[in-house]
NUZA-14393 format. One record per residue: x negated, y, z of N, C-alpha, C in turn; residue in three letters. Coordinates in steps of 0.2 Angstrom, whole numbers, plus 5000, padded with zeros to 4 digits. Atoms other than C-alpha are relative to their C-alpha. Layout:
XYZXYZXYZAla/...
***
This chain:
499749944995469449214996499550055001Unk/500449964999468549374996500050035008Unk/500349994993467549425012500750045004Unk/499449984997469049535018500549975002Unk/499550054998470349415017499949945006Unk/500450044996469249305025500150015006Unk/500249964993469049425038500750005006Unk/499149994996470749455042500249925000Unk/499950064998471249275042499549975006Unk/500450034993469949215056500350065006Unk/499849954996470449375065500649975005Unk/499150025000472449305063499849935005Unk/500350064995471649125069499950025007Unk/500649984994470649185083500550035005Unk/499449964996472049295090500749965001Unk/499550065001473349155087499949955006Unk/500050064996472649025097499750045009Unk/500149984997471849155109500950015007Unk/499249994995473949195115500149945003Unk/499850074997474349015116499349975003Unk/500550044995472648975127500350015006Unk/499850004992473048945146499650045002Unk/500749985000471049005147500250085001Unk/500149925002470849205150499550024996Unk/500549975005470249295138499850075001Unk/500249894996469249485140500650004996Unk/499749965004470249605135499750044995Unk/500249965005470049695119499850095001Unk/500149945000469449865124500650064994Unk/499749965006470649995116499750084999Unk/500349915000469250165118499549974996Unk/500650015004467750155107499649995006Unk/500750014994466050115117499750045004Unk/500249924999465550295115500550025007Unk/499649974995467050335126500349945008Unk/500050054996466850195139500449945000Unk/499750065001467750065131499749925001Unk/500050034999466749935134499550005005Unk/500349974998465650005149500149975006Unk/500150054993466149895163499749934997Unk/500550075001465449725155499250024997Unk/500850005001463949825148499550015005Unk/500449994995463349875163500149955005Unk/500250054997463249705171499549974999Unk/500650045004461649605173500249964995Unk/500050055005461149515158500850004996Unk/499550015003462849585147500049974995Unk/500050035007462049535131500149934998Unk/499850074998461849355138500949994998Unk/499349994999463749375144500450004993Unk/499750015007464349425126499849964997Unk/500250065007463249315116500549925004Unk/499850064996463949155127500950004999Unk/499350015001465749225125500449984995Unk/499650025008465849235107499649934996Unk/500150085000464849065106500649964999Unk/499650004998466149025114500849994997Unk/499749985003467549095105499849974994Unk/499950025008467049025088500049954998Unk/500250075000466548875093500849975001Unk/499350024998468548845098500350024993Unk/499850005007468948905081499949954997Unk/500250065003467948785073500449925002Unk/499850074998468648655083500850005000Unk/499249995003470648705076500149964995Unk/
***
């Protein structure tokens, strides 16, 4: 499977099981970064922590599908 197809299929996965979690999941920001789309979690202490833990988090539930 070439890296695209790849890509899109984890996407599909990941967004699949995310609807069927009871878990809340962030929201998807729909503005780019530049126009403060993601500007409430980045200006919290330690965001980068926050994100790296999330998508830890997230991929590690993939794996475990």
């Amino acid at each position: 499977m070439n890296a695209r197809r790849r890509a899109i299929a984890e996407t599909n996965a990941f967004l699949s099981m995310a609807m069927r979690s009871d878990e809340s999941m962030p929201r998807i920001p729909r503005r780019r970064v530049d126009r403060g789309g993601f500007a409430e979690l980045l200006n919290r202490p330690n965001a980068s922590g926050i994100i790296a833990c999330w998508w830890a988090k997230a991929l590690d539930r993939i794996r475990d599908h």
